[in-house]
C-alpha positions in Angstrom: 76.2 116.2 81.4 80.4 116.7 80.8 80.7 119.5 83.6 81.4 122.8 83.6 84.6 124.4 82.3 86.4 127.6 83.7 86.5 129.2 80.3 88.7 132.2 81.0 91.7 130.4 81.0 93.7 130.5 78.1 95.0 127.3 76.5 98.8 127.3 76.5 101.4 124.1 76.6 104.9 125.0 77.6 107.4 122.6 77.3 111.0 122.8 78.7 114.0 120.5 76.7 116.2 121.5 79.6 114.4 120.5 82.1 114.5 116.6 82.2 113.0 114.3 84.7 114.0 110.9 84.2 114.6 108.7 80.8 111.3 106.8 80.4 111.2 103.2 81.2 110.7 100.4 78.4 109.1 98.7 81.0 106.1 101.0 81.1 105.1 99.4 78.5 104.6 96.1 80.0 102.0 93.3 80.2 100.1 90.7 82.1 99.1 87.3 81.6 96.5 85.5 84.3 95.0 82.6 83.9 91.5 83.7 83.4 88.8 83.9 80.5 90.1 83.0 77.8 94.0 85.2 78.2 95.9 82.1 78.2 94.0 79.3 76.3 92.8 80.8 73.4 94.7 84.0 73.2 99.0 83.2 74.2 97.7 79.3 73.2 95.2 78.3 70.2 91.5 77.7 70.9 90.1 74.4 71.2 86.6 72.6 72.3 88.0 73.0 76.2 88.8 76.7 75.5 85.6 78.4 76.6 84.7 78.0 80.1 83.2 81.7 79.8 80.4 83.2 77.0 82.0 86.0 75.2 79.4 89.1 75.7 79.8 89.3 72.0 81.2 86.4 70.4 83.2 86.0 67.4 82.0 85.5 64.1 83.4 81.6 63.7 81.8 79.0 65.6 83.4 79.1 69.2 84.5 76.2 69.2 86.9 76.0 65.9 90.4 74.8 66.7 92.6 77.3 65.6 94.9 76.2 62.7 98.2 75.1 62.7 99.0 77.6 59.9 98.4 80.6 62.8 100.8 78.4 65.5 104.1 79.3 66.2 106.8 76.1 65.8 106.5 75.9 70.1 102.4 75.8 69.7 101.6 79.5 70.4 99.6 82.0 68.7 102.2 83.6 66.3 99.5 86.6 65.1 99.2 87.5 69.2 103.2 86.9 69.6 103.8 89.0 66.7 101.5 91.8 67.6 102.9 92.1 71.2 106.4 91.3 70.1 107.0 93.5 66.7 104.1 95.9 67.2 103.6 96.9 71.3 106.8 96.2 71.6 106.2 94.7 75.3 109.6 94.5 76.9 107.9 92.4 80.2 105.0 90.5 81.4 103.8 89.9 84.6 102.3 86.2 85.2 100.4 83.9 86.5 98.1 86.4 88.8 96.5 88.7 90.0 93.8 86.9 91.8 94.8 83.7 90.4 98.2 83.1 92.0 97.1 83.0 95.0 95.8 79.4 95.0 98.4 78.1 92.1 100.7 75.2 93.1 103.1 75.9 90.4 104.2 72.6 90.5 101.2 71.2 89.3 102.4 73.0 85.8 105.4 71.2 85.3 106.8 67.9 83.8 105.0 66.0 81.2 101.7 67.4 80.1 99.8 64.3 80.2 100.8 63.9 83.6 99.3 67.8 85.2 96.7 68.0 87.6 93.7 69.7 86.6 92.3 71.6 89.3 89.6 73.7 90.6 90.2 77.2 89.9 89.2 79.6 93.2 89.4 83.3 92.0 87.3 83.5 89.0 84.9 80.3 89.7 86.4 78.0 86.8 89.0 75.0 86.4 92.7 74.9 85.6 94.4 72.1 83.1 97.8 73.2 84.1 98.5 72.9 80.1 100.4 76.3 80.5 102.9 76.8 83.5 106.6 77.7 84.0 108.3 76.2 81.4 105.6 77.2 78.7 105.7 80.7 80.2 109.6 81.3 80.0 109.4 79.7 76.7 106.5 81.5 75.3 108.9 85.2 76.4 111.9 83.6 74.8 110.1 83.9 71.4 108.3 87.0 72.0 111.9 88.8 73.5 109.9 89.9 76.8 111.2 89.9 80.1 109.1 87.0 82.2 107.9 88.7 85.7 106.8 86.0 88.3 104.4 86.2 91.6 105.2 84.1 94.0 101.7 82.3 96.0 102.0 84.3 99.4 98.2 83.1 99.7 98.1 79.2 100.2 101.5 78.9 99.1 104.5 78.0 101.2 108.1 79.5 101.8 109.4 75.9 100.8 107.4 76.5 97.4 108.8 79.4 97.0 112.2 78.8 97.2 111.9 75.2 95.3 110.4 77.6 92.5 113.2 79.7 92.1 115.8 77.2 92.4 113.6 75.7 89.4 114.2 78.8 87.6 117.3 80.3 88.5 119.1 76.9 90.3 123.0 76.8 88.6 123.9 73.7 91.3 123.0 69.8 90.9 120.3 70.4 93.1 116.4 68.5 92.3 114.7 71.1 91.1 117.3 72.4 89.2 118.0 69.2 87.7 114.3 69.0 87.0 114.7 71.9 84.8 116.8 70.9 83.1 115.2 67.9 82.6 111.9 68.9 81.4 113.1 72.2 79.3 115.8 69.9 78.4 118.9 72.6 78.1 121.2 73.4 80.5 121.2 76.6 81.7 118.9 78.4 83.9 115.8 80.9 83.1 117.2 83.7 84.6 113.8 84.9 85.7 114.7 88.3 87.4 111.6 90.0 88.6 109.5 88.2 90.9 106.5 89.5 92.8 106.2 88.7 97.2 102.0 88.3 96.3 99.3 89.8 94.8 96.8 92.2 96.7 96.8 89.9 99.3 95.0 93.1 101.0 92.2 92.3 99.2 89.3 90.4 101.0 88.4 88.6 97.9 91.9 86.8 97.9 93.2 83.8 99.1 94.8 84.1 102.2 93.8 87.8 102.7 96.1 89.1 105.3 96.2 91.9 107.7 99.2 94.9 106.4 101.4 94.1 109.9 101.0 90.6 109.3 101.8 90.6 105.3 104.7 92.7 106.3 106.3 90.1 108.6 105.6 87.7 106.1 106.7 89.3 103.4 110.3 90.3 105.4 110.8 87.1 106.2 110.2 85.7 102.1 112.6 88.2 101.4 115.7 87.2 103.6 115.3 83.6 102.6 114.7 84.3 99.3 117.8 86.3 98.4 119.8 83.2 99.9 119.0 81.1 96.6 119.2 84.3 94.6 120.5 87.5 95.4 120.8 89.0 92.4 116.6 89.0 91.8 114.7 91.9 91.7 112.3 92.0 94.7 108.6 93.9 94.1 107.1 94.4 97.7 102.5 93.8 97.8 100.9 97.5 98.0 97.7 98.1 97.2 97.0 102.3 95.7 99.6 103.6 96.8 97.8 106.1 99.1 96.5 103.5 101.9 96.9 102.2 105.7 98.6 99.1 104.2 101.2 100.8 101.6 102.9 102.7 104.6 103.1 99.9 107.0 104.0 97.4 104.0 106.6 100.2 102.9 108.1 100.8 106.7 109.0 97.3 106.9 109.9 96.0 103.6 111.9 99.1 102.0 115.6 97.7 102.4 114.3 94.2 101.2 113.1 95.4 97.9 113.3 97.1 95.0 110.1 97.8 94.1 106.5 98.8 95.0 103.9 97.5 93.8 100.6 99.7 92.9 96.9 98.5 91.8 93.9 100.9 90.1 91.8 100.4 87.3 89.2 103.2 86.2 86.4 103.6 83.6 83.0 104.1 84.3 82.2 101.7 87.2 79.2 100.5 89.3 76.5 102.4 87.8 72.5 103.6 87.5 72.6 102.9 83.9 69.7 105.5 83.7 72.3 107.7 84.0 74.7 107.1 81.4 75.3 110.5 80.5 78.1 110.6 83.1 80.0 107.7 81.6 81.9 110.1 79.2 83.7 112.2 81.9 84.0 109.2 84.7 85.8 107.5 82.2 88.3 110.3 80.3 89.4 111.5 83.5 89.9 108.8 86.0 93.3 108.2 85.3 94.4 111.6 87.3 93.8 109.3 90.3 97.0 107.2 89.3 98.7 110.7 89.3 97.7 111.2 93.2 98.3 107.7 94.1 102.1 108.0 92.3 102.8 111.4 94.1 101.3 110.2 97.5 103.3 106.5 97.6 106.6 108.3 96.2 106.5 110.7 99.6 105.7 107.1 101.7 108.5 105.3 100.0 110.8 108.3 100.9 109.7 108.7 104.6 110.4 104.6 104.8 114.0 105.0 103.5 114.6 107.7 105.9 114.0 105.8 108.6 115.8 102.9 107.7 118.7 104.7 106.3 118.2 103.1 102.8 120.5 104.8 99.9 118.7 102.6 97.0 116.4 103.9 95.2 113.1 102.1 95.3 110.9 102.3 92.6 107.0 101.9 91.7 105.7 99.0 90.0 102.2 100.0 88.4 101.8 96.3 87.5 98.3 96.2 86.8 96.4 99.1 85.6 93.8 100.0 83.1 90.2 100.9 82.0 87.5 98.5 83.5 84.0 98.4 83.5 83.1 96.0 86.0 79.4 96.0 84.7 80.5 95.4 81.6 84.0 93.1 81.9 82.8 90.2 84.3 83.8 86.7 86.0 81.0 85.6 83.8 82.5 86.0 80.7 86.0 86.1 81.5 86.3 90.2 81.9 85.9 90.8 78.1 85.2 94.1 77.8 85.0 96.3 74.0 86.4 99.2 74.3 84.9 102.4 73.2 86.5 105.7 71.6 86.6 107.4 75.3 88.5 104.4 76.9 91.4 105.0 74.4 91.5 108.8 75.4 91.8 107.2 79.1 94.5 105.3 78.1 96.0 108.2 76.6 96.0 109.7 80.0 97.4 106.6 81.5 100.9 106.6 79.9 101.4 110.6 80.0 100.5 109.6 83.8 103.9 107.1 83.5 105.9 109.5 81.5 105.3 112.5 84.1 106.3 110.7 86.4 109.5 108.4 85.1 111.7 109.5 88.1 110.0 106.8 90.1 107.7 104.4 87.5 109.6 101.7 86.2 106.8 99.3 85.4 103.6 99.3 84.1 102.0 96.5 83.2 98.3 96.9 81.7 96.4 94.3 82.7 95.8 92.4 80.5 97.6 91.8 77.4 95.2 89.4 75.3 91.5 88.8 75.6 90.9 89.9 79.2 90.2 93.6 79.2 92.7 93.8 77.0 93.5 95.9 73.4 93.4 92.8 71.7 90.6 90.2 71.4 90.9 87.0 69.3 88.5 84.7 67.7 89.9 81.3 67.1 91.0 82.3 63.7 92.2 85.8 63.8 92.4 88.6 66.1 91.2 92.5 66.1 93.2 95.4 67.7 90.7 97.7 70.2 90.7 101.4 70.2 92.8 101.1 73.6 95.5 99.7 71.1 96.1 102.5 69.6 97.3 104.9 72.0 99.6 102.3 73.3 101.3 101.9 69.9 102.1 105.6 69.8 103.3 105.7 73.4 105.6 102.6 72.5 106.8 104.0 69.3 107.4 107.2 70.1 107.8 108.0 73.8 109.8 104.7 75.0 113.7 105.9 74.4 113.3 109.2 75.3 114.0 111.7 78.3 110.9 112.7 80.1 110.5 116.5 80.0 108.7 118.9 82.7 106.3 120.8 80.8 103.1 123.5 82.1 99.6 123.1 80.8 97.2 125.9 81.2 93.8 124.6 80.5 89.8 124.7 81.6 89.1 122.5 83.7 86.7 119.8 84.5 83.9 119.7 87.2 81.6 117.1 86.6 81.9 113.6 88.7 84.9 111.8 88.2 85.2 108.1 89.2 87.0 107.8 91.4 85.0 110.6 92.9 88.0 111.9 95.3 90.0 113.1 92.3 88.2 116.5 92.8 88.4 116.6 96.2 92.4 115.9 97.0 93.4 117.7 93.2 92.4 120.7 91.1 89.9 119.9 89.1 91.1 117.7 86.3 92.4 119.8 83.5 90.5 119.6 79.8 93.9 118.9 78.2 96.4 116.2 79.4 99.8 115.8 78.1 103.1 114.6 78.4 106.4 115.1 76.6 110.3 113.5 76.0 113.5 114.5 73.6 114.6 111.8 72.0 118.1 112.3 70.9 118.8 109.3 67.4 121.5 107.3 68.7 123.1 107.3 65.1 123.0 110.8 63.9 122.4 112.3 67.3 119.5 114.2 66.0 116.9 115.6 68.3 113.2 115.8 68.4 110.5 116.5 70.7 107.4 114.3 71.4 104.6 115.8 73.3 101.3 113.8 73.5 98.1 115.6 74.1 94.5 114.2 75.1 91.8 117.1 74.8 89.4 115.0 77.4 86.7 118.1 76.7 83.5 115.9 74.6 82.4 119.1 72.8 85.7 121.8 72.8 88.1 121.9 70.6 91.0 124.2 71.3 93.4 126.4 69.7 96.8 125.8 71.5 100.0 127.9 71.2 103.1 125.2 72.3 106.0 127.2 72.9 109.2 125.2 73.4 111.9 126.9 75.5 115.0 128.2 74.8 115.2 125.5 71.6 114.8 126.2 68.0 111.8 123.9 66.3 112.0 122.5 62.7 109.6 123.8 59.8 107.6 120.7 59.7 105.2 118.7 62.7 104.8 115.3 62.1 101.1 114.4 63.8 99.7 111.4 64.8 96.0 111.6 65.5 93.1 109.8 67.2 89.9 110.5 66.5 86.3 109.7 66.0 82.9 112.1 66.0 81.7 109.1 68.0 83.1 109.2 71.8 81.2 105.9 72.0 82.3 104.0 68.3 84.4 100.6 68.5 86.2 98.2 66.8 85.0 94.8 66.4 84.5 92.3 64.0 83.6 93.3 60.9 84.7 96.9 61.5 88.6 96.3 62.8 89.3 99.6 61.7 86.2 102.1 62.9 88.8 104.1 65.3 92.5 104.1 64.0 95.4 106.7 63.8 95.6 108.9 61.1 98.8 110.4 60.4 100.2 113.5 58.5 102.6 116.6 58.2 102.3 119.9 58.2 103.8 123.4 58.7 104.3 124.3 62.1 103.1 127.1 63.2 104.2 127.2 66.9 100.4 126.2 67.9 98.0 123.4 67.1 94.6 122.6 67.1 93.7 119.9 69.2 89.7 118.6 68.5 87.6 118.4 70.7 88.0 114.1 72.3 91.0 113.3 70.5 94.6 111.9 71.5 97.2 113.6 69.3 101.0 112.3 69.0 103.1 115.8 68.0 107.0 114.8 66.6 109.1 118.2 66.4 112.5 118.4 65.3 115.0 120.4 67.4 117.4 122.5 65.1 
């Protein structure tokens, strides 16, 4: 059951080189690290016996509990194949850490000075325990080698103001003040972390949170964080609590907090959901079209972050932080065993959708951070000994590679359209009906030899249509050859895993172009043109 399609529309993508809309943020390309499953110990550290408080739904080939060698460790104890695949491949300029849920019962003093010395503690959001064996310092060192940007959440559930501001004088402090000196002491260097991005909570909206508060009362709070805050550091960058960007508690946060911050944050995940598995043949469409929710939600909290800054008179920009996003299953990914979901062909078309969702809209996203970036509903799972990159991977590669340093364009895309249920299932109701194809484009100008090209990503979502596409590109001149980067599998539902690493990869090639292309039927296609 995909839905029915309004066929008399013609296919057509128009993209305009003159018409710009914002240079596209590295820091769409962001992660997250939360201390759950097995994200931090076992994927950013190595496995050992204590590793596993979760049962993989489909473990790995090696007895869980091998100790991973010290062949695969970095010199400061991390996983070097994870670094290296996040640092060299993904490219991830910034991760967000240490919750989500999590943060909003971590002391994070209690992962600090010697290790021998940490509390271990019981762990409230996901039902397990903490060793503190990971915390600040570990963190800030762990981005030093990988060359990301840390992003920290401050506790706004049973955490303190005091803690607060002791934290960031232990990252930022210059002064001889304690925790500054206690910095210094236990990273044993002088000068500070620097950490500039830090988070006032995490959906502390949500009832399942720690310290769940009301939007007025968050708002207060929050205000109030803020002022003191800025008096240790002013020169930090501020991300306000908002939930999808379209509620009750993202205009009241926004009213009150937008001349305190410089960011908003924004929570959704989609993929097929709760579900009567007896009626799976609707997985395929809730899950390839979801992500034009993240479209409304972007549009709707960019009009509520511009009513706030009229009223308060606030010249600054403020800016979205999508800092946790992705495809979940939540009957598949679970507290059980530590949200580890295997991605399917139709989750990386999704994902597709996802970044053209943060290239379209660049004039206001300038974080994304998928959640997560290691074991935990992530594109890479790891077995104690190795690791294997999901089809969700892939799509993020070719965003990274190819979309990251350029201009995002405006383009039009004339397509059928989708009617079948969507999950969420108010997409159809507040937008069109989701269009079949899905795309994005930039110009990327070659800082050396000032070349141009044009990158325009396309996801035909349609399961069974393939479609013949004239791309006309305005008032520009397009080279004789297409470079083309496709994904694509005759199976909506085939995976990587161990054992088949490989089922669903890109495949690359180049051809004449022709001023149109042929986009299969559930595929993600990268098209590079040279301007001329």
């Amino acid at each position: 059951m995909t839905g029915t399609r309004a066929e008399a529309v013609s296919p057509a993508i128009d993209v305009f080189p003159s018409s710009t809309i914002a240079p596209v943020s590295p820091n769409i390309f962001s992660g997250f690290l939360e201390h759950l499953g097995r994200c931090i110990y076992g994927g950013i550290l190595p496995s050992t016996r204590t590793t596993f408080p979760y049962t993989p739904r489909k473990p790995c080939p090696e007895d869980q509990f091998t100790a991973t060698p010290e062949s695969l460790l970095t010199p400061e104890g991390f996983r070097a194949d994870v670094l290296e695949v996040l640092r060299d491949e993904l490219r991830v300029p910034l991760v967000r850490w240490p919750g989500g849920n999590f943060v909003s019962s971590y002391n994070w003093k209690d992962g600090i000075n010697p290790k021998a010395d940490r509390k271990r503690r019981p762990e409230l959001a996901w039902g397990g325990e903490e060793s503190n064996q990971f915390g600040t310092d570990e963190f800030v060192a762990w981005c030093r080698v990988a060359k990301i940007e840390p992003y920290i959440v401050f506790n706004m559930g049973t955490g303190t103001l005091e803690d607060a501001l002791h934290w960031l004088e232990y990252c930022n402090g210059t002064g001889d003040t304690y925790y500054a000196n206690l910095r210094r002491k236990n990273a044993g260097r002088d000068e500070p972390y620097g950490v500039k991005y830090w988070g006032l909570g995490n959906e502390v909206w949500g009832e399942w949170q720690v310290g769940q508060q009301t939007a007025s009362a968050y708002a207060t709070k929050a205000r109030q964080w803020a002022c003191a805050i800025r008096l240790v550091d002013p020169n930090i960058i501020l991300v306000g609590c908002g939930e999808t960007g379209i509620n009750h508690w993202d205009g009241v946060v926004l009213d009150e907090l937008v001349d305190k911050v410089e960011m908003h944050s924004i929570h959704l995940y989609t993929g097929f959901g709760p579900r009567d598995r007896s009626q799976t043949e609707r997985e395929y469409g809730r899950t390839v079209y979801g992500p034009d929710a993240a479209d409304y939600s972007i549009e709707v909290c960019k009009g509520l972050i511009n009513k706030a800054r009229f009223a308060k008179n606030v010249s600054k920009p403020i800016k979205i932080a999508f800092d946790e996003y992705g495809v979940w299953d939540e009957t598949v990914g679970t507290p059980e065993n530590g949200l580890e979901q295997f991605y399917n062909f139709a989750d990386a078309l999704a994902m597709a959708s996802w970044l053209n969702v943060f290239v379209r809209h660049a004039d206001v996203v300038d974080i994304a951070c998928i959640a997560q970036s290691v074991n935990v509903i992530s594109p890479l799972i790891t077995s104690p000994t190795g690791l294997f990159r999901q089809t969700i991977y892939w799509p993020l590669y070719l965003f990274s590679r190819y979309m990251r340093d350029g201009v995002a364009l405006n383009l039009s895309v004339a397509s059928p359209t989708f009617s079948g249920e969507t999950l969420p299932r108010w997409i159809s109701i507040v937008k069109d009906l989701p269009n079949d194809l899905d795309a994005s484009a930039v110009l990327y100008t070659d800082p050396d030899t000032k070349a141009r090209s044009l990158r325009v990503a396309v996801v035909n979502r349609s399961e069974t249509q393939s479609y013949d596409v004239p791309l006309r590109v305005a008032f520009e001149t397009v080279g004789a050859e297409v470079e083309v980067y496709e994904l694509w599998h005759a199976d909506v539902k085939a995976r990587n895993g161990w054992g088949n690493e490989n089922e669903v990869s890109v495949k690359s090639k180049s051809e004449k172009w022709t001023s149109r292309w042929t986009f299969r039927e559930h595929s993600f296609t990268m098209l590079v043109l040279s301007l001329v």
